[in-house]
C-alpha positions, 0 to 999 in steps of 0.5 A: 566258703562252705554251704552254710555260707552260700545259703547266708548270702542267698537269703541276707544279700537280696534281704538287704538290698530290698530294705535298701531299696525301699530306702532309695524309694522313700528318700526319692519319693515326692510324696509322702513315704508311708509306713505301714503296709496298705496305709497312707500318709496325705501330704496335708499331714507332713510340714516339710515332704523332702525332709521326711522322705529323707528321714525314712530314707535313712531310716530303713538304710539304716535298718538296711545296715544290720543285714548287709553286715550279717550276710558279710559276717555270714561268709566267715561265721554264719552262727554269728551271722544268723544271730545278728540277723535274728536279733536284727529283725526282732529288735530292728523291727521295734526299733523301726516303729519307734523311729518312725512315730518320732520322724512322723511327729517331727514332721506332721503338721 
């Protein structure tokens, strides 16, 4: 394992275990999951809680997902690897907005 491996792990490994946790988190929660920083989502607003924090749950998991497999990707070709997390994080991140409009219009009331 070489330098540029190392530093890969060092960045994607706690990466991914954050969008992890957050998808722990959210799965878990009892009230509302919300999306974007310093916003809120009232209870009154969503049909059915459990579902929806499970839908963001799997949601950034998912996301979760592409940083677990560069950092994997990083040990063996890390040009690969910061490719993957690149397009990762840039495309992921729309990817991420549209998801959750369609899980927030799935279950708002």
């Amino acid at each position: 394992m070489n330098t540029d491996s190392i530093v890969m792990l060092c960045i994607l490994v706690p990466l991914a275990a954050f969008f992890t946790g957050i998808g722990i988190f959210a799965w878990t929660r009892k009230k509302p999951m919300w999306f974007w920083s310093g916003s809120t989502v009232n209870e009154n607003e969503i049909s059915d809680v459990p579902a929806y924090n499970r839908a963001n749950g799997i949601m950034w998991i998912c996301y979760s997902l592409i940083f677990w497999t560069a950092a994997v990707l990083g040990i063996f070709k890390t040009g690969v690897a910061g490719i993957l997390t690149g397009l990762g994080a840039v495309v992921g991140a729309v990817v991420l907005i549209v998801v959750y409009k369609q899980i927030y219009k799935k279950y708002r009331r």
